[in-house]
FIRO-226778 format. One line per field, with one value per residue (C-alpha): residue in three letters; x, y, z. Coordinates in Angstrom, 3 decimals. Layout:
rovo	ALA ...
px	X ...
py	Y ...
pz	Z ...
//
This chain:
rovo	UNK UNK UNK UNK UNK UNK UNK UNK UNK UNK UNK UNK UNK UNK UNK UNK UNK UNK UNK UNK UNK UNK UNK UNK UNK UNK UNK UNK UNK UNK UNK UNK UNK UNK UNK UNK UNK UNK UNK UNK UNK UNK UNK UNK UNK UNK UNK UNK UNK UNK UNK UNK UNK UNK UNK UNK UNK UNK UNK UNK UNK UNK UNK UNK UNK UNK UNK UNK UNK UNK UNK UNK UNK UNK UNK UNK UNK UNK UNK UNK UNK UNK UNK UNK UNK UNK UNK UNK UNK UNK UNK UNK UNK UNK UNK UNK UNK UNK UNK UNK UNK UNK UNK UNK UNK UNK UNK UNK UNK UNK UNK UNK UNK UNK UNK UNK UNK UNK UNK UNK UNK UNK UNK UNK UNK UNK UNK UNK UNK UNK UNK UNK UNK UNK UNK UNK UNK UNK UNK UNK UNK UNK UNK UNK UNK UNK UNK UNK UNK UNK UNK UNK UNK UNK UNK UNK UNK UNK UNK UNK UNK UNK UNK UNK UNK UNK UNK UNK UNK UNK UNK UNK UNK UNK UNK UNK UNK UNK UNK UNK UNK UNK UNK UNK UNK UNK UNK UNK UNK UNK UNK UNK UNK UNK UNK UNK UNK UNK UNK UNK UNK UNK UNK UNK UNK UNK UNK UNK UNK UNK UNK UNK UNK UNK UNK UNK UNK UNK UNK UNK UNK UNK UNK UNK UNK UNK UNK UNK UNK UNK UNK UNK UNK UNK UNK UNK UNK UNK UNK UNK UNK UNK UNK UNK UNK UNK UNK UNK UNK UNK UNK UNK UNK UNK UNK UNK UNK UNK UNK UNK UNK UNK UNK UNK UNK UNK UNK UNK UNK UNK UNK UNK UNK UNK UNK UNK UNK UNK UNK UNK UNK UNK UNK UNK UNK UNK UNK UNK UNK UNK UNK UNK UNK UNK UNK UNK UNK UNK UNK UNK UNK UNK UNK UNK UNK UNK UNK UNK UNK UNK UNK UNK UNK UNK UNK UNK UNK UNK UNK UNK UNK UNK UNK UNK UNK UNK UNK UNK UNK UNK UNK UNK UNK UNK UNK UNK UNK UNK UNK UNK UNK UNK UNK UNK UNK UNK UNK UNK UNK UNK UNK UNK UNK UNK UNK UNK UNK UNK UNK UNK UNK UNK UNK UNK UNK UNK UNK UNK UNK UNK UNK UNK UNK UNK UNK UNK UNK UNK UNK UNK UNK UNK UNK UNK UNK UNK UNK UNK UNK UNK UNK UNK UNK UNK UNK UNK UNK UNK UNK UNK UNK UNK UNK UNK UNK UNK UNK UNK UNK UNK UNK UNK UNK UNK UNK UNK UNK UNK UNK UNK UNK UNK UNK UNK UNK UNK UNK UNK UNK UNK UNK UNK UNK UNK UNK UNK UNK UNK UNK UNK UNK UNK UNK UNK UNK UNK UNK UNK UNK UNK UNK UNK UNK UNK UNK UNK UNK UNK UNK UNK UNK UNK UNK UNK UNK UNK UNK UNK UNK UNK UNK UNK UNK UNK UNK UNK UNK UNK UNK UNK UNK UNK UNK UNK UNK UNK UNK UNK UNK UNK UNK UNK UNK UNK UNK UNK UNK UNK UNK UNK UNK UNK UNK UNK UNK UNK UNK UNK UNK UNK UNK UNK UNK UNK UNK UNK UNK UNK UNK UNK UNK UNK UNK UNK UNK UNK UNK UNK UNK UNK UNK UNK UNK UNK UNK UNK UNK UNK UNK UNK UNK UNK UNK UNK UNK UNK UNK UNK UNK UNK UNK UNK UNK UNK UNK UNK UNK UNK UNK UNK UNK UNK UNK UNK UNK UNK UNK UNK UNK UNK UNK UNK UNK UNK UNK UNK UNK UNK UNK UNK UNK UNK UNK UNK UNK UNK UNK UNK UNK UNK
px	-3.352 -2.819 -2.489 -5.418 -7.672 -6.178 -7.044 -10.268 -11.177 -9.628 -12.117 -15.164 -14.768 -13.802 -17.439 -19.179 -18.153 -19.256 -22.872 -22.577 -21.716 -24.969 -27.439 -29.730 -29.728 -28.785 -30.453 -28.626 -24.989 -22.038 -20.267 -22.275 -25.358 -23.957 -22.198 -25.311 -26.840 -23.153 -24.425 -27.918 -26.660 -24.653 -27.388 -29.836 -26.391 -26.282 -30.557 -30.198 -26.726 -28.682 -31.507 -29.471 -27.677 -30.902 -32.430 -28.759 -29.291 -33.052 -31.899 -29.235 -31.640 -34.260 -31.655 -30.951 -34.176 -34.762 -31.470 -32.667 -35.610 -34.306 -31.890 -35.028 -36.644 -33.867 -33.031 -36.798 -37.160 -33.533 -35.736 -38.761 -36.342 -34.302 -37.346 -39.226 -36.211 -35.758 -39.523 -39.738 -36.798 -38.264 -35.054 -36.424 -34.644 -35.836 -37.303 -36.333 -32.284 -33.070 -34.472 -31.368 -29.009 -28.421 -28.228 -28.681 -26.139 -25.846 -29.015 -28.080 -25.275 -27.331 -29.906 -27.121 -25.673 -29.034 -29.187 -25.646 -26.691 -29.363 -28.047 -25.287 -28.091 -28.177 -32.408 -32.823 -32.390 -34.320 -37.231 -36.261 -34.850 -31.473 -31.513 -33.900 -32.237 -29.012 -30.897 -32.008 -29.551 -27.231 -29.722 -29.880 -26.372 -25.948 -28.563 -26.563 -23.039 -24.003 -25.557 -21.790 -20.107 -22.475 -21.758 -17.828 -17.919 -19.382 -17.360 -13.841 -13.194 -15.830 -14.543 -18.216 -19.061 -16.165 -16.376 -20.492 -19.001 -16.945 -18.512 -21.972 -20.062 -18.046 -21.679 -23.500 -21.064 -20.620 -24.038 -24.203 -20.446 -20.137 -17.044 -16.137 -15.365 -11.967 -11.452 -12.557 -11.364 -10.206 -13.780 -14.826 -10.992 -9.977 -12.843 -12.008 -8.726 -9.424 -11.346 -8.954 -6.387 -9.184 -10.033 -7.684 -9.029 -12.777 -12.720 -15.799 -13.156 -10.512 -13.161 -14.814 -11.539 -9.801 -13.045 -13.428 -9.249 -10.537 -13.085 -10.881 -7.367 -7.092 -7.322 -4.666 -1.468 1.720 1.275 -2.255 -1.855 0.915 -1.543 -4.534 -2.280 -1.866 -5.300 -6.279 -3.317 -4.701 -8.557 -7.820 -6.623 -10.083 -11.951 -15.376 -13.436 -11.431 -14.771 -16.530 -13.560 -11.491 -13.307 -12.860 -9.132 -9.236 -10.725 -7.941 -4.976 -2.936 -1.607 -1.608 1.391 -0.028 -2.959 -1.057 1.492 -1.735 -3.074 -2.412 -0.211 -2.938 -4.638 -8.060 -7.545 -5.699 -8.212 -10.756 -8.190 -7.915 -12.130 -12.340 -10.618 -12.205 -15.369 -13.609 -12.522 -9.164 -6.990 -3.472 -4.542 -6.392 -3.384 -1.186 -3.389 -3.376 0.223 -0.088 -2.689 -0.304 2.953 0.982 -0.852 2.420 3.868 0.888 0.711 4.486 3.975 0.757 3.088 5.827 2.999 1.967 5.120 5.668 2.067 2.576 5.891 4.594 1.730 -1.151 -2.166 -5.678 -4.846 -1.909 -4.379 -6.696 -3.379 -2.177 -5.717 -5.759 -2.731 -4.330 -7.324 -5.687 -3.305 -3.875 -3.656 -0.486 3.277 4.088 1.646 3.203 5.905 3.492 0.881 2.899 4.419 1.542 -0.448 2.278 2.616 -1.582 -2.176 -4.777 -8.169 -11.783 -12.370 -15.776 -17.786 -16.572 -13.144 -13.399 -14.953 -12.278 -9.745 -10.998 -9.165 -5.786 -6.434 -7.610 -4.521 -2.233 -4.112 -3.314 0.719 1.154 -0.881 1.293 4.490 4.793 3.499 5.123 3.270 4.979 2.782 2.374 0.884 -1.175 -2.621 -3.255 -5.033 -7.347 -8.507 -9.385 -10.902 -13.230 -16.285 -14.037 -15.705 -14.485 -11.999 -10.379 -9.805 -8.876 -6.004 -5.044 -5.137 -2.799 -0.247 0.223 -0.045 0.260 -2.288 -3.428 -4.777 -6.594 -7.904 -10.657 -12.297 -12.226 -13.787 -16.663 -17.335 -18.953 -18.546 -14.568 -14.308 -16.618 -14.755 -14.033 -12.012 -9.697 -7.049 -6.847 -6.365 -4.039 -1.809 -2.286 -0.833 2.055 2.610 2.209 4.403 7.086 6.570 6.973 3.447 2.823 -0.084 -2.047 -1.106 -1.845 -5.366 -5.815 -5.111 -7.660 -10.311 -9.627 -12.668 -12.537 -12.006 -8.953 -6.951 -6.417 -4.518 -1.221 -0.897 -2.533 0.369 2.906 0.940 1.443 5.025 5.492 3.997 5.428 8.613 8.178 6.944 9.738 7.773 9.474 6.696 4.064 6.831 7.311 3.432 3.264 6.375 4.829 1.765 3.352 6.051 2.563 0.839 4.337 3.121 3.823 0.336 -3.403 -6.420 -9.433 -11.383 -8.112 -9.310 -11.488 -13.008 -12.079 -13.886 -14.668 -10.973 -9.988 -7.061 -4.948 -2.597 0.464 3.002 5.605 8.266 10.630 11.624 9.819 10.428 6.667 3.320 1.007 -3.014 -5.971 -8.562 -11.713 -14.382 -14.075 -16.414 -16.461 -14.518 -11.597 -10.614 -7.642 -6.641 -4.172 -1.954 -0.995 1.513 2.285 0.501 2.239 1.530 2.651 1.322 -1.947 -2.663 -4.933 -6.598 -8.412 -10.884 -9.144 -10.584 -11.299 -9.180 -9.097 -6.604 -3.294 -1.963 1.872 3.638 7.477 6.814 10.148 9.419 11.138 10.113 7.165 3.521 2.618 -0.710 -1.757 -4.716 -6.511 -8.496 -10.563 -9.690 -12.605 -15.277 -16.907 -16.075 -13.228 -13.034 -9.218 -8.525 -5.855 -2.347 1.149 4.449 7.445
py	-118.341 -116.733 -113.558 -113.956 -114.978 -112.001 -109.485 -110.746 -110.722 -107.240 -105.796 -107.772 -106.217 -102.759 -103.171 -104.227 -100.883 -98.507 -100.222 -100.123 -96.357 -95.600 -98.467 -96.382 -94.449 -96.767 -100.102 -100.765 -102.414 -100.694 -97.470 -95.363 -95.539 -94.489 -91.522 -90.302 -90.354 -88.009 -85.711 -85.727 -84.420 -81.868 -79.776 -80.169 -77.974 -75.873 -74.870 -73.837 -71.834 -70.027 -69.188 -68.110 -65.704 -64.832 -64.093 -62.075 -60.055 -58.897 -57.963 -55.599 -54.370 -53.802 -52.063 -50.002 -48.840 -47.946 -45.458 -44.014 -43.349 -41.833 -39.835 -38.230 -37.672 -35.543 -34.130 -32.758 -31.955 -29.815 -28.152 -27.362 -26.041 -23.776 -22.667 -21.596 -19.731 -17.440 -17.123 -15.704 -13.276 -12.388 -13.555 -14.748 -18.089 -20.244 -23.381 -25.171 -24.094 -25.322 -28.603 -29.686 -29.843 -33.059 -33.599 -31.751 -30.224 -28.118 -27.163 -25.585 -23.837 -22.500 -21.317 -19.198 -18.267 -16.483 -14.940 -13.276 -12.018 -10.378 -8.803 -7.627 -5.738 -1.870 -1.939 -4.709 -1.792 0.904 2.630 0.892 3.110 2.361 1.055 -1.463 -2.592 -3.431 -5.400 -7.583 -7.818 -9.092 -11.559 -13.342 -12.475 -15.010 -17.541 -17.650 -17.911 -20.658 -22.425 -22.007 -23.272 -26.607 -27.491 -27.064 -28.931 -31.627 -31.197 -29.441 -29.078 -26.790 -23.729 -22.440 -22.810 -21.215 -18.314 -18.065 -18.191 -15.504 -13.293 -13.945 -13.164 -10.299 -8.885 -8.723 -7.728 -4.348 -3.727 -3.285 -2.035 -4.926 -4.054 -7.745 -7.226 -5.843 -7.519 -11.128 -10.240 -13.907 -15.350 -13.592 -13.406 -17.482 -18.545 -16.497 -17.521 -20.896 -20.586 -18.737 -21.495 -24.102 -22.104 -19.421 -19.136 -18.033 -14.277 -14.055 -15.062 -12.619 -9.849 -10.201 -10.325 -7.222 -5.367 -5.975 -5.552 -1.639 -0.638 -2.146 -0.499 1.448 -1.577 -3.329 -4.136 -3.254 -6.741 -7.237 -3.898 -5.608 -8.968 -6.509 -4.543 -7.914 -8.884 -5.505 -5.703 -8.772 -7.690 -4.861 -6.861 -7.374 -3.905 -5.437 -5.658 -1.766 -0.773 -2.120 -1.525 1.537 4.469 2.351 2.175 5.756 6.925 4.343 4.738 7.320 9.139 9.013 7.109 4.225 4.555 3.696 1.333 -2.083 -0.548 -2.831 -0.971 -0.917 2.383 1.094 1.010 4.020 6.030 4.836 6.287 9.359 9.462 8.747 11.713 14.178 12.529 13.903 16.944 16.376 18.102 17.452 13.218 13.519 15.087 12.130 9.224 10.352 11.188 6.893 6.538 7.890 6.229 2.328 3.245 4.189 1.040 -0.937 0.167 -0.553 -4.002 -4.335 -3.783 -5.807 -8.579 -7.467 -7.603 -11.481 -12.430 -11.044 -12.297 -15.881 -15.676 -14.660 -11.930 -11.713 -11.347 -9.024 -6.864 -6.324 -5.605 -2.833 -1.502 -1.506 0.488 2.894 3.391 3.487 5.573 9.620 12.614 13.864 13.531 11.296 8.915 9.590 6.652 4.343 5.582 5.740 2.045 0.143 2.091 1.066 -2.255 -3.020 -5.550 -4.247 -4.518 -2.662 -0.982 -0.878 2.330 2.823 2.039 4.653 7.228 6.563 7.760 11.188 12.927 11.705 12.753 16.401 16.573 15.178 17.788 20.638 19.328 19.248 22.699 24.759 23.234 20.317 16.775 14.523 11.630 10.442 10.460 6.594 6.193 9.847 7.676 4.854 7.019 8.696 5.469 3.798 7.142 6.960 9.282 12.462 15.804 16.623 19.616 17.152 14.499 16.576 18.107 14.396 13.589 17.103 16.060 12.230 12.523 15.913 18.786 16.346 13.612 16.399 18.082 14.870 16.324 19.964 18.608 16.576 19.312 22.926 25.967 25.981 28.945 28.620 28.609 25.114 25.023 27.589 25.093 23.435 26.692 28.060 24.857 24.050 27.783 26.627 23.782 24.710 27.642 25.407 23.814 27.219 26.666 30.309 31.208 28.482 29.652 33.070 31.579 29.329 32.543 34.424 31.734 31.644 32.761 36.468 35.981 33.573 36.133 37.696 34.962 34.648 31.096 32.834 35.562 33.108 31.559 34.971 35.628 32.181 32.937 36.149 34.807 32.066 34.920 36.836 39.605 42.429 44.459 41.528 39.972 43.054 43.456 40.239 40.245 44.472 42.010 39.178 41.812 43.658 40.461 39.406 39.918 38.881 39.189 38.125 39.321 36.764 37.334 35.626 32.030 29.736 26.621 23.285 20.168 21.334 22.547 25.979 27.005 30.370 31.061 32.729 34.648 34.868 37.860 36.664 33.449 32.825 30.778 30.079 31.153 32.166 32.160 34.145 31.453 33.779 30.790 27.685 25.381 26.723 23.680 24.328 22.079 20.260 21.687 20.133 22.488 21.360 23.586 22.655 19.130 18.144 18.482 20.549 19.251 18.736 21.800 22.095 25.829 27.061 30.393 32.905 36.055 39.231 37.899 35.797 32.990 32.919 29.048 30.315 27.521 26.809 25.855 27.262 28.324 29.965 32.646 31.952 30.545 28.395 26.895 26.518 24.417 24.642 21.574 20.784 16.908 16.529 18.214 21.289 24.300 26.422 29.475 30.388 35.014 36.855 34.748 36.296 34.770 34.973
pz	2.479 5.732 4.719 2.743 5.413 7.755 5.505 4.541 8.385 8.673 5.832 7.530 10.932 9.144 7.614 10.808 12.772 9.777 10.267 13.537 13.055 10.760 11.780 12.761 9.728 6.786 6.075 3.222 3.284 1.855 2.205 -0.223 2.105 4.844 3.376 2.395 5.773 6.668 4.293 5.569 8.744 7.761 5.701 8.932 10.603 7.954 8.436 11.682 11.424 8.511 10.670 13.345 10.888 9.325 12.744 13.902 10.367 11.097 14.576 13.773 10.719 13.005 15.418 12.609 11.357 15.590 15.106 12.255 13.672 16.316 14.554 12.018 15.644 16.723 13.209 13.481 16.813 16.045 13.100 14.966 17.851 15.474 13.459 17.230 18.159 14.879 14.470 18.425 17.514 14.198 12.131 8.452 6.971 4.174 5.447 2.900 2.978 7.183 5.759 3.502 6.353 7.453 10.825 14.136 14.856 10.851 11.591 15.054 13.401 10.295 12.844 14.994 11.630 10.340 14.037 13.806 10.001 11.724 14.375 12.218 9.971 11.410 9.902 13.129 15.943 14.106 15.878 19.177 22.313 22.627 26.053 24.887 21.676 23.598 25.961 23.617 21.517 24.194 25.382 21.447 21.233 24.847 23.242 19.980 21.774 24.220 20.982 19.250 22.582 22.941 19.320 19.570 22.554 20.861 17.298 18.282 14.474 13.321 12.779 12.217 15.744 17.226 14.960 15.895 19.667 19.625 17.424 19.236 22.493 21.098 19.763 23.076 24.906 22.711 22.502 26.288 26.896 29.152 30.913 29.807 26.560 28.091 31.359 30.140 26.140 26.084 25.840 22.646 21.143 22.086 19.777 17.067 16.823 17.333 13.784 12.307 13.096 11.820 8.340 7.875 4.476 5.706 5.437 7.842 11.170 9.700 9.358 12.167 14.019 12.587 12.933 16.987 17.059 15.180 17.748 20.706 19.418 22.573 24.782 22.643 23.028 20.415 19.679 19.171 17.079 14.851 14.014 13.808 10.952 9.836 9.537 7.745 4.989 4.258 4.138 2.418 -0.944 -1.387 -2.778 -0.737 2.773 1.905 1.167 4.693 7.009 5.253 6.993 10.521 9.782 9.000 12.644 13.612 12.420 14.410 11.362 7.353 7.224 9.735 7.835 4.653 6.052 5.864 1.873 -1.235 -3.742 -5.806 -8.201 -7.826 -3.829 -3.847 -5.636 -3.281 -0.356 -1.621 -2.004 1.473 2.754 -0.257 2.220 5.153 3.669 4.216 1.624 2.586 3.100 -0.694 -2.104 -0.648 -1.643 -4.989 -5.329 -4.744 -6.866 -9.324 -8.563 -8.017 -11.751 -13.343 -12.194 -12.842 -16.885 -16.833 -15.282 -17.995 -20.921 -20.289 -20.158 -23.289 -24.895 -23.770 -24.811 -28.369 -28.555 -27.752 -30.313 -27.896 -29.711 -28.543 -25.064 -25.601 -27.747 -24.452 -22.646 -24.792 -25.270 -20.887 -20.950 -23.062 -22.154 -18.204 -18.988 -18.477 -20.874 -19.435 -19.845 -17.550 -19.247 -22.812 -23.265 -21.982 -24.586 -27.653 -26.854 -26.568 -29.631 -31.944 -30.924 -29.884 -32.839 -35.350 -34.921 -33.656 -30.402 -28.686 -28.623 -24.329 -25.521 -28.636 -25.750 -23.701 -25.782 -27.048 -23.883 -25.397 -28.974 -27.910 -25.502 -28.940 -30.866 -28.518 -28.006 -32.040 -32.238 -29.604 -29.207 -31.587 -31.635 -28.848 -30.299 -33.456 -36.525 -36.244 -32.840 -33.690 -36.718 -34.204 -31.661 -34.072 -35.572 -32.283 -31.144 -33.777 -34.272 -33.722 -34.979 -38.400 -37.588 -35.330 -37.983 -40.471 -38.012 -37.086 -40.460 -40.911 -38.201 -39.002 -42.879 -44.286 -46.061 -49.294 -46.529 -44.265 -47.519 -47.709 -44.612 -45.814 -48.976 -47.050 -44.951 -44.593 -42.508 -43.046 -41.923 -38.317 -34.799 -34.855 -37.593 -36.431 -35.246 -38.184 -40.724 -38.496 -38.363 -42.053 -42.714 -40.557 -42.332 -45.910 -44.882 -44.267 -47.787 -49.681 -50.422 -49.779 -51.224 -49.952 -46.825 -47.060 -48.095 -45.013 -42.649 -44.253 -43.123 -39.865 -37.614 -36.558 -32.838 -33.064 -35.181 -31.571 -30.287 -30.283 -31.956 -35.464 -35.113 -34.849 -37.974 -39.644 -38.801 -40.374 -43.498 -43.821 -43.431 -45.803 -48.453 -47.737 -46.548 -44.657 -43.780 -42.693 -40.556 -38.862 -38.072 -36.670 -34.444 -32.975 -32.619 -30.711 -28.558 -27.857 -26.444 -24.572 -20.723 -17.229 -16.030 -17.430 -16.016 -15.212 -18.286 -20.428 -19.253 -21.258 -21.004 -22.611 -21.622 -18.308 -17.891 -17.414 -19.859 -20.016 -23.413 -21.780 -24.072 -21.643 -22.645 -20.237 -18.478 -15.130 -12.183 -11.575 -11.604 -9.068 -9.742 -8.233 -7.135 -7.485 -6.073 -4.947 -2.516 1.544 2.532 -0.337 -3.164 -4.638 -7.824 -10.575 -12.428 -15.893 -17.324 -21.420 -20.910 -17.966 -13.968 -11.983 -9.157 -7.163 -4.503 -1.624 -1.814 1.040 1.307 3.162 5.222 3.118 0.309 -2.464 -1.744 -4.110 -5.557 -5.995 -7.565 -8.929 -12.796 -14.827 -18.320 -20.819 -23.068 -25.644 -25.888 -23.039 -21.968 -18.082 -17.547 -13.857 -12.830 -9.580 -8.450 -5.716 -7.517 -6.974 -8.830 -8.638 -11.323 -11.281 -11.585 -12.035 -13.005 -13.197 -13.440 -10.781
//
């Protein structure tokens, strides 16, 4: 009972102090009123925390919305500043390329880019004195620099701004030849670095770089020469940057093999080289580009057909086709060339060419033609098929002597049905080597009957009485043979008179029935352009080399040149490499 009566005291005053707690708030008895007046309270905390938030949220908005402001204030006022400056200098940019960029300071650096595009345009300085132009020029060029410097200041990573510094400064200073561009070099060449080091992929800092390193290279030192090299070798892989900075490098370079030491070994590149000094009329510099040309091409179509090879070998035969079809059409009508051409037309896989390719080729079927004519085919009669077929669109005489070479008289007889005049000039190569031919069959009375179609002024060359001491051999035919060998021993010489050369697709060509072996041959060069030419001497379809010839005083100039060759029919072909025409004279042998 006494515990009882404990407790039950214990809960009453436990009871008393929780009204006592909420008696101003609860007028109910029990612990579920007074809970409810806890809860009560707690929302009323909650109202004014969420106001306070709500009014801390509409502050910073509003703070904001005030930055913004002022950062579209300054974004304009950066615009109408920029567009002020290139109007008063009379530099054009599209408004609308100004008003994409984002913020200040891209708009500063457009705006200084589209004023170092101008100045860098030679139509800005025309029709204004000199002393004038410079004047100006270094002024903007001080405007645009300081512009460059403020904004690197401010962002140490743009390599835009650098680069706009020290080309600006650079500029301006070379405009006036300010003695500063030598004795305070650092301010124009610092920058530059500095955005080379921060893009060293952006040609712009490299270009502008290795062109101010050019038209300083006195002032430099061996090592500044060494990283301007450098810079150019690498510039120069691009045909764009040769094509800017090659004629610089040129005026440069102390000699030709400096001047070749920073060139890609490249034919396109090379070819453009040896253009340059045909520009400059440099003989002896064209001659040595395109002995390049010629080596980086040979190495190239090698390179190309080993690529080939692998592509058709893995089942790419599309782009092995193109590959082979490169090497042909690359490759030149000349022995050096004739590996390369008879590898890749027997392996090309089958298919059309294109009309440019077909063109392409006709200079290696008439040089085929003329090999299997004269001396013998070098091509085999596979690849000869090939050729023809690609070539496409030859003139009938020439397919039916293709068509003679690679698969006998009975295939070339389908052109001589399908066509007329047989017996006109053109066709003259093709009776006289189907007389050969058949000759060496037995089939002598169709021989006999070729040679008697042959046009009037051929039977005066040697090659139709070869063709007749063939046949008359074949026939067995003392008396003929005997005529034809007085006729060949009569045309046997050491020396030809100018009137002997012809013309073949712009070529000049000399048949040369040499009696005797020879060392060389030297040739009368009769006219050529005042300033002299490069000629290439092909002797039986290969070079012989590519000669400067110069006018000389009261005499015709002389090419002398060793080319062995053994007795027989030869043929020398003359041709001029840098244009202009040269009409070759008298030739002898040596």
């Amino acid at each position: 009972m006494g515990t009882f009566a404990t407790t039950s005291r214990l809960h009453q005053v436990r009871r008393g102090k929780i009204r006592a707690a909420g008696a101003s708030d609860c007028k109910s008895t029990g612990a579920i009123p007074c809970y409810h007046s806890f809860m009560s309270s707690s929302s009323a905390g909650r109202r004014w925390a969420g106001a306070f938030a709500r009014a801390g949220l509409a502050a910073a908005g509003m703070a904001l919305g005030l930055a913004v402001a002022s950062e579209f204030r300054a974004l304009q006022a950066a615009r109408q500043e920029m567009f002020g400056w290139l109007a008063g200098e009379s530099v054009t940019l599209d408004a609308a390329a100004l008003g994409r960029e984002p913020d200040p300071e891209t708009v500063r650096l457009r705006a200084a880019r589209a004023m170092l595009a101008a100045e860098l345009d030679p139509a800005r300085h025309q029709g204004i004195p000199a002393a004038r132009a410079a004047r100006e020029s270094a002024e903007r060029m001080a405007a645009t620099a300081r512009t460059g410097r403020e904004i690197l200041a401010r962002r140490p990573a743009s390599w835009e701004a650098a680069w706009i510094q020290g080309a600006a400064t650079y500029l301006g200073w070379s405009q006036t030849r300010d003695p500063r561009l030598f004795t305070a070099y650092r301010q124009w060449e610092e920058p530059l670095e500095t955005a080379l080091r921060l893009a060293p992929a952006k040609r712009e800092t490299v270009r502008f770089l290795a062109a101010a390193y050019l038209e300083t290279w006195q002032a430099l030192s061996p090592r500044k020469r060494q990283i301007a090299r450098g810079l150019l070798a690498e510039l120069f892989q691009d045909p764009d940057d040769l094509g800017r900075l090659l004629d610089p490098w040129l005026d440069t370079a102390a000699d030709r093999r400096e001047a070749f030491s920073v060139l890609p070994d490249d034919p396109a590149a090379w070819k453009r080289v040896a253009d340059a000094f045909v520009q400059r009329g440099d003989l002896q510099g064209y001659s040595a580009a395109r002995l390049r040309e010629e080596k980086s091409l040979l190495a190239a179509l090698h390179r190309d057909l080993l690529e080939a090879d692998r592509l058709r070998g893995d089942g790419r035969l599309d782009e092995a086709r193109g590959l082979y079809l490169g090497v042909i059409i690359r490759a030149r009508p000349e022995a050096r060339y004739l590996g390369l051409l008879e590898r890749a037309l027997e392996r090309c896989p089958p298919g059309p060419v294109d009309r440019w390719t077909a063109e392409r080729l006709a200079p290696h079927v008439a040089r085929a033609l003329d090999r299997c004519l004269f001396a013998g085919c070098e091509l085999n009669a596979a690849a000869l098929k090939r050729l023809t077929r690609f070539a496409r669109d030859l003139q009938p005489p020439e397919e039916a002597l293709a068509a003679l070479f690679a698969d006998g008289p009975s295939r070339a007889a389908v052109y001589e049905r399908h066509s007329e005049g047989l017996g006109g000039e053109p066709w003259a190569p093709y009776l006289i080597a189907k007389a050969r031919i058949l000759a060496s069959r037995g089939q002598v009375e169709e021989a006999q009957g070729a040679l008697e179609r042959v046009y009037s002024s051929w039977q005066q060359r040697p090659l139709y009485w070869q063709a007749r001491a063939d046949v008359a051999r074949a026939a067995a035919d003392a008396g003929a043979t005997a005529e034809a060998q007085a006729r060949l021993a009569e045309a046997a010489r050491r020396a030809w008179p100018a009137t002997e050369w012809t013309w073949h697709r712009g070529v000049a060509r000399l048949e040369m029935l040499a009696g005797q072996p020879a060392a060389g041959v030297a040739v009368t060069i009769d006219s050529m352009p005042e300033q002299g030419a490069l000629v290439e001497l092909r002797l039986d379809g290969a070079a012989v080399g590519a000669f400067p010839v110069h006018p000389a005083a009261g005499a015709a100039p002389v090419l002398a040149v060793k080319a062995p060759l053994g007795r027989g029919l030869h043929v020398l072909e003359l041709e001029s490499l840098n244009g202009g025409q040269v009409l070759p004279g008298a030739t002898a042998l040596r």
